[in-house]
Steps between C-alpha positions, in 0.01 A plus 500: 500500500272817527256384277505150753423746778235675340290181343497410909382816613239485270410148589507607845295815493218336299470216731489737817259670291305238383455335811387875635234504288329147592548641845264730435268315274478240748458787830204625224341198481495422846342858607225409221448176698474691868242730311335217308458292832356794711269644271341129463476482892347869538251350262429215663453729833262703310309182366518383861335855630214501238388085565621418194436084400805300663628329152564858372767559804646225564562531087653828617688338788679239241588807221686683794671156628603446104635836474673565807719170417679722251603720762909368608724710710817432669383719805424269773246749649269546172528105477399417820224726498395381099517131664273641763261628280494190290413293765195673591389550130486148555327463815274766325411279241445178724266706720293616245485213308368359868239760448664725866451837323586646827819338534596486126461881474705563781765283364458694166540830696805352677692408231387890317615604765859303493542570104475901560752461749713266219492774273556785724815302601616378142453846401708657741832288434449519122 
């Protein structure tokens, strides 16, 4: 009977721990995603500031909209404000694509803007 007891501790302690540690594999890769998706958009601010030829930010725009779809959360805040920033990544692109540089970088700025504030938040409960 104690060895019973002892094969299901162990079974439960490695699960508990197992499941721990793609916790924190999965918080990992969700932080590189936040990082990924703002360092794309403060380049495509940059590229914005220096003139740079429209094809070579909206390219920019579409790498942050891939990357930031890795970013999950079960933190209705961060998600609304991720959703947020999607949706003007996409505007962003539309606009530019429509050859509105003025509006398109505001949008890009916007949506810089609302990733930041997804990471500060993210980063805070986590």
């Amino acid at each position: 009977m104690n060895l019973l007891k002892i094969l299901v501790y162990i079974t439960v302690f490695s699960f508990a721990f197992a499941s721990s540690m793609v916790y924190a594999e999965n918080n990992e890769q969700v932080k590189a995603a936040i990082d990924q998706t703002v360092a794309k958009l403060e380049q495509a601010v940059t590229a914005l500031e220096k003139g740079e030829d429209t094809k070579v930010i909206v390219d920019m725009v579409i790498e942050a909209k891939q990357s930031q779809k890795s970013i999950s959360t079960s933190d209705p805040k961060v998600s609304i404000k991720k959703s947020q920033g999607s949706n003007k990544l996409g505007q962003a692109r539309t606009s530019l694509n429509d050859g509105d540089m003025k509006k398109g970088g505001e949008l890009v700025k916007e949506a810089l803007a609302d990733y930041k504030e997804v990471k500060e938040k993210y980063n805070a409960t986590h």
